[in-house]
C-alpha angles and dihedrals in degrees: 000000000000135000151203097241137047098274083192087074076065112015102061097170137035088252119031127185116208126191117223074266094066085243115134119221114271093340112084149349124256119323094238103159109110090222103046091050097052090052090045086054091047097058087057084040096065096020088060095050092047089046085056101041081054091062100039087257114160089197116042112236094214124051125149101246078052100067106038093061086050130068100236132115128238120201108204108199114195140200109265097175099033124062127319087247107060134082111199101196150015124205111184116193135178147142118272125189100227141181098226139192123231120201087255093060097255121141114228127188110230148182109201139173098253126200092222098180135355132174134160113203107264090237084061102039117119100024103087104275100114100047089050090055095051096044089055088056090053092052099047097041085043089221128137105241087243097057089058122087120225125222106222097331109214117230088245087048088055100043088054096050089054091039096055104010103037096239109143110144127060146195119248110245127200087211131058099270132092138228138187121239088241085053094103088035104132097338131152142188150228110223107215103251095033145088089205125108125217140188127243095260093104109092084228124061130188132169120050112293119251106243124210113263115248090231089065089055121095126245091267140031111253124250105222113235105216122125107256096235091051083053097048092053080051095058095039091055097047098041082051090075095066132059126239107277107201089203101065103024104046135240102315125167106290085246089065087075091061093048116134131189135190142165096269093063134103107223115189121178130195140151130236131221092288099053088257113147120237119199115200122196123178119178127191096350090314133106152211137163135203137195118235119181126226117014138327083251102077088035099051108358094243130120116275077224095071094076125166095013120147120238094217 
């Protein structure tokens, strides 16, 4: 996105990382110049409303006079090789206190590290910006990409986290944030009033989760080695123990909301001509099939790629 003023006089390096004060990490001091500021608001500005045209938002999430009455961190990425006046992407991070789901059902109170918007200018998709610019984050803010929760991931969001970062499944949430199913892996806590730390086996946690450090991490990111059908019997029984919840998941066909699954099922999925995602059960020789909107993602968390598979 480009603009009517030099964004290196704000921008110094090709990623920059501002506090709610408009101060970037280690380089400067506050940005106090009048002028300066107002074009520094203004980039996240037009790099917010973009973000949210992007996502079918109707209010941006992120504005300048936004964040600097929060407590939450923006990393600005810009164009080194194209012209002095574009910024190519915005990564927007903070702590959020959170109700969350386990994989066992159990509601656990949280404080994670959230990606609360991210957008890559749509001249600059698919080359590598985008990837550069989260694995920055990840380095400065020294997390593993499953420990993080998403605010309303977008398809094209998710696709690129599986794509790059092999997260593919999901826990159901209640609220509008997603988390990956190694999101509770080998985490502790911090209880509120003490100086112990415990582990995640209580059913209630307080306090921000330690996160494993980055330089812990291997070089790349696993790909995980189970047979997709035994995965997929793992989703649908997982996913069996919620109900159907119209906010996340779209506008599906009311049945959708009774839908079971178990073990002893054939599950097939496929897509039809307008991208819409059929799941097939049938139990015992019979059939029936239901209608579910969007993508197998957000259903079952599970690609739209992995078409006609069977569950068992």
């Amino acid at each position: 996105m480009e603009f009517l003023f030099n964004v290196d006089l704000l921008l110094p390096d090709k990623i920059s990382k501002f506090n709610n004060k408009l101060q970037i990490k280690g380089k400067r001091p506050v940005i106090t110049d009048k002028s300066k500021r107002s074009q520094l608001l203004m980039i996240i500005d037009e790099m917010g409303a973009a973000s949210a045209k992007a996502q079918g938002l109707h209010i941006a999430v992120t504005t300048g006079d936004k964040f600097v009455q929060s407590e939450h961190v923006i990393y600005l990425m810009k164009d080194e090789c194209g012209d002095k006046s574009a910024v190519v992407g915005i990564l927007k991070m903070g702590v959020k206190k959170l109700f969350l789901i386990n994989q066992e059902g159990t509601q656990n109170e949280t404080l994670p590290l959230c990606v609360l918007d991210f957008y890559v200018h749509e001249s600059k998709q698919r080359i590598g910006y985008g990837k550069q610019l989260y694995d920055f984050m990840l380095k400065e803010e020294n997390i593993l990409p499953h420990f993080l929760a998403i605010d309303r991931p977008s398809s094209k969001f998710l696709a690129f986290l599986r794509k790059h970062y092999n997260l593919f499944k999901t826990i159901p949430q209640v609220n509008h944030f997603t988390i990956f199913d190694d999101f509770f892996e080998n985490r502790h806590v911090i209880r509120r009033n003490s100086t112990e730390q415990e582990s995640n086996d209580s059913s209630t946690m307080t306090g921000r989760t330690q996160c494993q450090p980055l330089s812990d991490a291997p070089d790349k990111y696993p790909k995980k080695s189970y047979p997709y059908r035994t995965e997929y019997e793992k989703d649908f029984k997982i996913h069996s123990k919620y109900e159907y919840d119209p906010q996340r998941h779209g506008n599906a066909s009311a049945s959708t909301q009774s839908l079971q699954f178990n073990s002893k099922d054939h599950i097939i999925l496929s897509a039809d001509s307008a991208g819409a995602i059929h799941a097939k059960l049938t139990p015992d020789g019979s059939c029936a099939s239901h209608l579910l909107e969007d993508s197998a993602m957000k259903i079952f968390g599970v690609p739209s790629a992995w078409l006609q598979t069977s569950g068992r």
